[in-house]
C-alpha positions in Angstrom: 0.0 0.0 0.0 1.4 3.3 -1.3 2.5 6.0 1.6 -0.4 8.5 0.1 -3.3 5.9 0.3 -2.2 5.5 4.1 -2.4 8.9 5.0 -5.5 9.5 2.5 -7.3 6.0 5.2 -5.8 7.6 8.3 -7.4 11.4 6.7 -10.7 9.2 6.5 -10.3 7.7 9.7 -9.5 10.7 12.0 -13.0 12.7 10.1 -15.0 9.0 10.6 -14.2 9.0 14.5 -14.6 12.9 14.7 -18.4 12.7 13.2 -19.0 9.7 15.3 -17.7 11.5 18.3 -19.6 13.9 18.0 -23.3 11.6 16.8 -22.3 9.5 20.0 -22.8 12.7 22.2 -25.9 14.0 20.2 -27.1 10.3 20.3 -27.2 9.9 24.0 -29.1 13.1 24.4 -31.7 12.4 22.1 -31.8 8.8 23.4 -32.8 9.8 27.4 -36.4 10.3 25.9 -36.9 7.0 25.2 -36.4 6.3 29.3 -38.5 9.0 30.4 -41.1 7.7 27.6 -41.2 4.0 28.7 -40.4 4.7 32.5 -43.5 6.8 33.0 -45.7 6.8 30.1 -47.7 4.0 30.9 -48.2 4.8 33.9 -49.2 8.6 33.2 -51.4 7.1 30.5 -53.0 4.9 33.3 -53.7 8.1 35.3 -55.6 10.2 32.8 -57.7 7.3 31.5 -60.9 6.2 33.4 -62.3 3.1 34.1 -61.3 1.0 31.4 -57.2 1.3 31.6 -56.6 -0.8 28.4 -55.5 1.6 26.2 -53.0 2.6 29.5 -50.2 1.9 26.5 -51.2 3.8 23.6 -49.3 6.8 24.4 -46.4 4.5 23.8 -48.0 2.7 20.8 -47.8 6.6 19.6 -44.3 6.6 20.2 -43.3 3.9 18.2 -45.5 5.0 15.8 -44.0 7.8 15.1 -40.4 6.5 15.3 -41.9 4.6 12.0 -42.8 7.9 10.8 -39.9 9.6 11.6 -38.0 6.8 9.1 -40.0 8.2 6.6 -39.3 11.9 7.6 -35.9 11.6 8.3 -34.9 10.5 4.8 -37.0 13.4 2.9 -34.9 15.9 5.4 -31.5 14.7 4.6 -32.4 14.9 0.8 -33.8 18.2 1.0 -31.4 19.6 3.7 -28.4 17.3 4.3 -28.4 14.5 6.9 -26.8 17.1 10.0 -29.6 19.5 9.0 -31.8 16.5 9.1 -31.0 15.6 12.6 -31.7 19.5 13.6 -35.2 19.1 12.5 -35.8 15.9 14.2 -34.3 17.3 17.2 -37.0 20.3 17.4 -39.8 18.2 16.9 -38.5 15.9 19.6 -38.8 19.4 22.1 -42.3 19.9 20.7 -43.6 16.7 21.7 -41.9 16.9 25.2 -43.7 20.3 25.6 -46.7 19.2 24.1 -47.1 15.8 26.4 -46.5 17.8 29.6 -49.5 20.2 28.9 -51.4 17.3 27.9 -50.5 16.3 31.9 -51.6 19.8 33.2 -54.7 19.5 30.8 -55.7 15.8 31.8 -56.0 15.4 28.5 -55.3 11.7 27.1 -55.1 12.0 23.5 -53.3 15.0 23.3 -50.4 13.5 25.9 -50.5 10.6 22.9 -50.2 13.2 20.3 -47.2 14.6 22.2 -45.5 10.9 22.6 -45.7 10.8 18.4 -44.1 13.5 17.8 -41.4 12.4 20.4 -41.0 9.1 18.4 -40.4 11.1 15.0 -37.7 12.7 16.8 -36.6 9.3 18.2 -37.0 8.4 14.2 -34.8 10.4 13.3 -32.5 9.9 15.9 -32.3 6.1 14.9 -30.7 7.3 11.5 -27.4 8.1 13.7 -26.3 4.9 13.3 -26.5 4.4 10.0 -25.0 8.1 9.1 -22.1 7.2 11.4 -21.3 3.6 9.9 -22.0 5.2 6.1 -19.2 7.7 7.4 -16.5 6.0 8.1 -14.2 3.3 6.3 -15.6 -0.3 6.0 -13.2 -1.7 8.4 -14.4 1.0 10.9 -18.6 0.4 10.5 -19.2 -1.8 12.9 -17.4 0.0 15.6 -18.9 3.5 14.7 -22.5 1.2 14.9 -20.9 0.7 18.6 -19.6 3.8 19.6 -23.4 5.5 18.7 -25.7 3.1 20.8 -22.9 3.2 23.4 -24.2 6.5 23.7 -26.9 4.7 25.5 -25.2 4.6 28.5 -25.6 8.0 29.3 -29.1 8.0 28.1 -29.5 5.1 30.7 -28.4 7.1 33.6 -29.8 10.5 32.4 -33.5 10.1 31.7 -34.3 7.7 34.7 -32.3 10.4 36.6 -34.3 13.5 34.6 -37.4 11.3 35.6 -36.4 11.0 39.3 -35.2 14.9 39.9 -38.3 16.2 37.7 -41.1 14.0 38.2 -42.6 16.2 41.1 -41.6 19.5 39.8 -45.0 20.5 39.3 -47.1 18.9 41.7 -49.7 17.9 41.9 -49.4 17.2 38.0 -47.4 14.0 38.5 -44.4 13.5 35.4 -45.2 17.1 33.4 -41.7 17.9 34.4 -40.0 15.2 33.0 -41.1 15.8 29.7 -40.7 19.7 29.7 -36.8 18.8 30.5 -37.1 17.1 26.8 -36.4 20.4 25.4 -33.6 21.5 26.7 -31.9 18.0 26.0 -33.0 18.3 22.3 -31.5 22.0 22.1 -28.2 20.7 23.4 -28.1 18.1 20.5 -28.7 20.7 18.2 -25.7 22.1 19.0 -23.3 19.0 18.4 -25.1 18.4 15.1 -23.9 22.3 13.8 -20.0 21.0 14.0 -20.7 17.9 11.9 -19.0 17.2 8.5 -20.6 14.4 7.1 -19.5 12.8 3.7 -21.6 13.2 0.5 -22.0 9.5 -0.9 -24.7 10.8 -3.2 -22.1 12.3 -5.4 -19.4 9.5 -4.4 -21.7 7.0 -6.4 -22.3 9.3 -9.2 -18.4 9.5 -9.0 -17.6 6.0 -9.4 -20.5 5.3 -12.1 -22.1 2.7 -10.1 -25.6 3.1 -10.6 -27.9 2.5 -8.2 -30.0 -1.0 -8.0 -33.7 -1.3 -7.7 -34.7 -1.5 -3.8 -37.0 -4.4 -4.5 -33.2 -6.5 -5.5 -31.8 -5.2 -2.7 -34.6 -5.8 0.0 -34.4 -9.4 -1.6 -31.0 -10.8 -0.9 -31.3 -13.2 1.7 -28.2 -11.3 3.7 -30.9 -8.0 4.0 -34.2 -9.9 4.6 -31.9 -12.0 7.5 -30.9 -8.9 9.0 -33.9 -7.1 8.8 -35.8 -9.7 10.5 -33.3 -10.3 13.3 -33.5 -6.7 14.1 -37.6 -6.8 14.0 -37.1 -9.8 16.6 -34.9 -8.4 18.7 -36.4 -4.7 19.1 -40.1 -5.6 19.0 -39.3 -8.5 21.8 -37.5 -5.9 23.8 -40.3 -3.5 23.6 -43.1 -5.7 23.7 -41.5 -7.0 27.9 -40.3 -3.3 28.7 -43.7 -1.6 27.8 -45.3 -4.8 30.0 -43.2 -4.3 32.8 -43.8 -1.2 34.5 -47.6 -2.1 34.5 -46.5 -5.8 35.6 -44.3 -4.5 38.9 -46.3 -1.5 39.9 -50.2 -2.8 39.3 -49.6 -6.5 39.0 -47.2 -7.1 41.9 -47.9 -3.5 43.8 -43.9 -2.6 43.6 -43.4 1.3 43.5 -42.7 3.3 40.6 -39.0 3.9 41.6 -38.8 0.3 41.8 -40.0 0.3 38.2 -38.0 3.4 37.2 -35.0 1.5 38.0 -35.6 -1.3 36.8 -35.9 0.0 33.1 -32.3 1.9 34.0 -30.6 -1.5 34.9 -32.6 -2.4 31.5 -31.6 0.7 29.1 -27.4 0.2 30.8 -28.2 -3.2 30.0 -28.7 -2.2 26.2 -26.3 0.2 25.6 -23.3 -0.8 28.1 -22.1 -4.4 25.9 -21.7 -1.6 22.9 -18.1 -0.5 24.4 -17.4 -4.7 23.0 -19.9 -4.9 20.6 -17.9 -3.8 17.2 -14.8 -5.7 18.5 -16.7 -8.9 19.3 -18.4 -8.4 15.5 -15.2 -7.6 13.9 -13.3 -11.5 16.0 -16.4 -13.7 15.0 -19.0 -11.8 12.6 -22.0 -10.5 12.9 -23.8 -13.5 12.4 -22.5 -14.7 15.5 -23.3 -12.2 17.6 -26.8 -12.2 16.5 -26.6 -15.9 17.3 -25.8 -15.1 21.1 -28.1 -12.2 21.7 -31.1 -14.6 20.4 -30.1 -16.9 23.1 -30.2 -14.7 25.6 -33.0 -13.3 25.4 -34.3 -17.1 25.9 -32.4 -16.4 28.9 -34.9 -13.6 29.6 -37.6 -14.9 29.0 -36.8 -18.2 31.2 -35.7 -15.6 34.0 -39.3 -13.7 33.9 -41.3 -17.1 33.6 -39.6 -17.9 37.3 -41.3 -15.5 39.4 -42.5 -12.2 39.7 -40.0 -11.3 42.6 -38.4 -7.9 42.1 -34.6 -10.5 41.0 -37.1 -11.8 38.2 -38.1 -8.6 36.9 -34.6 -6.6 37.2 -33.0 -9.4 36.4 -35.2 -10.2 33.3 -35.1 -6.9 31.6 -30.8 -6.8 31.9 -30.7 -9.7 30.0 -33.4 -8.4 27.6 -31.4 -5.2 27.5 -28.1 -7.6 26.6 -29.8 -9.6 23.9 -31.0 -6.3 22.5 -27.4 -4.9 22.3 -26.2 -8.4 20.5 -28.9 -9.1 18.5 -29.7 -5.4 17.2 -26.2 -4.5 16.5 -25.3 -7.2 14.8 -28.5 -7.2 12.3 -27.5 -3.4 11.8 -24.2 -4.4 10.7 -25.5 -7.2 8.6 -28.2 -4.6 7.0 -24.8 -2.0 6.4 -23.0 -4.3 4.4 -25.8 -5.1 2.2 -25.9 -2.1 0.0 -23.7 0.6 -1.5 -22.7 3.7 0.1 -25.3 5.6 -2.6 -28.1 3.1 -1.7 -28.6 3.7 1.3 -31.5 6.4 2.3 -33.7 4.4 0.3 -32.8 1.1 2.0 -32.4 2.4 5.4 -35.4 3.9 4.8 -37.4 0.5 4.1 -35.5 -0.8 6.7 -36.6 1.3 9.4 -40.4 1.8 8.3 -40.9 -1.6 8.8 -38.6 -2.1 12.0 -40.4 0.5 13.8 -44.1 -0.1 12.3 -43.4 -3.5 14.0 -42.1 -2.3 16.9 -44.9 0.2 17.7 -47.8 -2.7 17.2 -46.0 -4.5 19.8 -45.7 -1.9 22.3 -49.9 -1.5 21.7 -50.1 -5.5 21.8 -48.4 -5.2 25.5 -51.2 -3.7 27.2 -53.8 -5.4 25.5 -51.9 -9.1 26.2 -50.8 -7.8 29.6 -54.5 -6.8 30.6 -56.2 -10.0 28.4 -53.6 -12.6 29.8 -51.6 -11.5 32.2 -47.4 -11.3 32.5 -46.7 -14.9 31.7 -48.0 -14.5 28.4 -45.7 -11.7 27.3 -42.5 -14.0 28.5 -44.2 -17.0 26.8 -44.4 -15.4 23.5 -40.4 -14.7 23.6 -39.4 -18.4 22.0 -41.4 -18.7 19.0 -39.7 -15.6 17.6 -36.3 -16.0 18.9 -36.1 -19.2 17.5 -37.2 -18.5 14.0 -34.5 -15.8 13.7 -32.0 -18.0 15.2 -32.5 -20.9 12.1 -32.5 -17.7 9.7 -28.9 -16.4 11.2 -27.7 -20.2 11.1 -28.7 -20.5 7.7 -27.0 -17.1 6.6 -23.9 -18.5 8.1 -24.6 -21.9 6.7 -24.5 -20.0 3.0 -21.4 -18.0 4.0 -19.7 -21.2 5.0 -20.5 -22.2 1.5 -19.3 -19.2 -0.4 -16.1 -19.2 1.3 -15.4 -22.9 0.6 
């Protein structure tokens, strides 16, 4: 290798870790909502409703709903604006629909506290685009890390928005959690301040560069290294939704725990999720990605085996950490998978798809976990974990069955 192509990878490297830097920081700030959404939004949702408290989730259902939207959102921003300019907007819609959800509070008004939690989730949308922008930034050898580095981010969103919830949750007594969600906006303003000081690569013009044109999505979407992917990642985040939008309701009205108890319970969970991602990119980069799917699917066996034990408070904590593990594996590995399936040119449209359908799936299992939780009770929810881990886990092992093959 010549002496100016190494100092043209190590110019590429030092602007790859720079953006991602930079995305981690901006990442964990817009992140904490999704803690203050799933720590107290059931249970604020339970509050305003009356006598029938089955809909106590759709405030959250509205939240993943408009993660899905954001998908769509997010990609018509970065063409029209750029991809950092993207972000700003996602990020001011995200301090609308904290300000929005805590008048709702003050108003006792159920639907519009919803309304507020969708536009929260477009935000959240948008955010989820981070880890693609950082991976489609930086050298191949350096994507799955960059995937790490962003939902390592996580870590500080797992101490900060159970924290923001704790300090802020009686601010403005009597109306219980309105001041957790005005702190929303300052959060969102500070991320709009990283995103400013990003530089991130045009690939638009890189593939018009290099004369590759584009393929049809509908080839793309078809490969069976996309459609694995995609459908590990479904597994792994609609599972991990569908236990941690059950569980608050499960510990504080099912087994009369408090709401701290709860509160920190989904903190051990969100650490649990985020913390593996210091690893994550190096454990990808030893034994594939494929692998690491492989493990986080068996874990979150492991989670589900833990929860069908007992509803003791070890049962529940100890339940949604290993959910929160087998999220990290099993989610950052499909997005890695997903990454290397199209070109650097390809991808809004793809990642696009990708997460339309991700979060669409997500958000009808966050709605299905009140409805099973109030219909059949916790057991259910934990029961339902092995049916869907296991058919992801003979789609990975035939993904690495086929890669065995191409390499012999």
């Amino acid at each position: 290798m010549s002496t100016g192509t190494v100092e043209g990878l190590e110019r590429e490297l030092s602007a790859a870790r720079r953006n991602v830097f930079l995305l981690t920081l901006a990442q964990a700030l817009l992140a904490s909502s999704g803690p203050i959404v799933f720590s107290v939004g059931g249970l604020a949702g339970y509050n305003l409703l009356g006598p029938d408290k089955s809909l106590a989730t759709a405030p959250l259902t509205g939240f993943n709903i408009g993660v899905a939207l954001g998908a769509v959102f997010v990609a018509i921003a970065a063409r029209m604006l750029g991809r950092a300019y993207g972000f700003i907007v996602g990020a001011l819609i995200g301090a609308g629909g904290g300000l929005i959800a805590a008048i709702a509070l003050f108003r006792g008004d159920f639907w519009l506290f919803a309304l507020g939690f969708v536009l929260v989730g477009i935000s959240s949308g948008f955010a989820q685009k981070i880890r693609f922008a950082a991976a489609d930034a930086s050298p191949s050898f350096y994507k799955p890390r960059a995937i790490s580095w962003i939902l390592a981010g996580g870590v500080i969103s797992a101490i900060l928005g159970p924290q923001v919830v704790i300090l802020t949750k009686d601010l403005f007594e009597p109306v219980l959690f309105a001041g957790a969600f005005v702190a929303l906006a300052p959060l969102c303003l500070a991320a709009i301040v990283l995103f400013l000081f990003l530089r991130l690569p045009d690939h638009k013009a890189a593939g018009v560069a290099s004369g590759q044109a584009a393929r049809p999505l509908r080839e793309i979407v078809l490969t069976q290294r996309f459609l694995t992917g995609m459908i590990c990642g479904i597994s792994t985040y609609a599972l991990m939704t569908f236990m941690m939008t059950g569980a608050p309701l499960a510990m504080v009205i099912g087994c009369g725990f408090s709401p701290e108890m709860a509160t920190l319970g989904i903190q051990w969970h969100v650490l649990a999720m985020f913390a593996p991602s210091f690893f994550t990119g190096m454990l990808i980069q030893r034994f594939g990605s494929e692998k690491v799917v492989a493990a986080g699917l068996v874990i979150l066996m492991g989670c589900a085996t833990v929860a069908h034990a007992g509803i003791e408070l070890w049962n529940f904590w100890g339940a949604l950490i290993l959910l929160g593990v087998g999220w990290n594996f099993g989610f950052i590995g499909a997005t890695a998978i997903v990454a290397s399936s199209y070109r650097p040119h390809e991808a809004d449209k793809v990642q696009g798809f990708h997460d339309i359908i991700l979060f669409g799936a997500v958000a009808l299992a966050s709605f299905s976990s009140g409805k099973v939780f109030n219909a059949y009770g916790w057991q259910t929810i934990n029961l339902l974990f092995w049916p869907i881990t296991g058919i992801s886990l003979v789609l990975v092992l035939l993904l690495l069955l086929r890669n065995r093959r191409a390499a012999v």
